[in-house]
C-alpha positions, 0 to 999 in steps of 0.5 A: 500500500502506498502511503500517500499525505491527505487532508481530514477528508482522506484525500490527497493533498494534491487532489485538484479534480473533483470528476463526477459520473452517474451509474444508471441503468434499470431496475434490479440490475446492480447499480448499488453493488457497482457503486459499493464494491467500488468505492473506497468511503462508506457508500451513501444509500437511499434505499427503501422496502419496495411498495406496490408501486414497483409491481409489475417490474419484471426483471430476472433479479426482481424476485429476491429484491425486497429494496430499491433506491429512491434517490441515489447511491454515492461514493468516491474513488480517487484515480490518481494523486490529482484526480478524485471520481465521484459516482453517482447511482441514479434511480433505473424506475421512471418514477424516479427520474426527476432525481436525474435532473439535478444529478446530471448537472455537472457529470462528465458521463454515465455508466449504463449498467444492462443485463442481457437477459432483459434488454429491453428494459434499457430502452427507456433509461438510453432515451432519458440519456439522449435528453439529458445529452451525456456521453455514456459507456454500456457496461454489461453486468454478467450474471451466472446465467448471462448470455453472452454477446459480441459489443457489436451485437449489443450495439445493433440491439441496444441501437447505439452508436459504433462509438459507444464502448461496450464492455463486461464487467461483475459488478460485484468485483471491485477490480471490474468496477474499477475497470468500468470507470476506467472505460468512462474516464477513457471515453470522455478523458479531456487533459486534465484526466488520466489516461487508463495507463496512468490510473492508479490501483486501489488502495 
């Protein structure tokens, strides 16, 4: 571990870019765990027992989900000695997408986490990113039943640019999350972000 001179707030003292993401995607389909696995604070949660007004949300995870979040989630992960991320999990139900507005405001770019088994729960939460016109990456959140596909076919699926990266990644694992956020940063990096080459591991 290297140690590394910070302020009360566990930052370094060099740290003078503070970069802000969202984490979108449906319902139930691991926004939380990616923000949690990942970040190097507590996680800030908003979550809430699900109400009647989540029936009728059908996804493969649904049936063991007894929380969903009502506002965001939030957390922090320094990617080098200057530069500071701070993630953003937005809500994936309709009803919640005033919270996105004030979220937006000042985010570099979005991670839109999929699951391949119900992709047609995507559609809604790209079209509110058109409106909102930030740059995003797909990450696909592998599950044990997972079907897998080429990016070139989930692009053609999804109707994404052939820009638009498409990446794997187990939202559980903290070194893929990470190499999520790498993606995003190397996606939308302008110069005074690093390079992937140049981001630091964990601590």
């Amino acid at each position: 571990m290297v140690s590394r001179k910070s302020d009360s707030s566990g930052l370094p003292a060099t740290t003078d870019n503070a970069v802000k993401i969202l984490v979108a995607g449906p319902f139930g389909v691991g926004k939380t765990t990616l923000v949690g696995s990942v970040s190097e604070i507590t996680p800030l949660r908003t979550e809430e027992p699900m109400t009647v007004a989540s029936v009728g949300v059908d996804t493969p995870g649904s049936a063991t989900k007894t929380h969903t979040t009502v506002a965001m989630d939030f957390g922090r992960i320094t990617l080098s000695d200057t530069v500071v991320l701070y993630m953003f999990g937005v809500p994936g139900q309709q009803r919640f997408w005033a919270v996105w507005k004030g979220l937006a405001e000042g985010a570099i770019g979005v991670v839109v986490l999929v699951d391949t088994r119900c992709l047609e729960s995507c559609f809604e939460v790209l079209g509110e990113l058109e409106l909102h016109q930030l740059p995003f990456i797909v990450a696909v959140n592998v599950f044990p039943d997972t079907q897998r596909h080429s990016p070139e076919e989930l692009r053609e699926a999804l109707d994404l640019l052939p820009e638009t990266p498409v990446v794997e990644c187990d939202a559980t694992s903290r070194d893929s999350s990470r190499d999520v956020l790498i993606a995003l940063v190397d996606h939308v990096r302008g110069p005074d972000l690093p390079a992937p080459s140049s981001v630091k591991e964990l601590e």
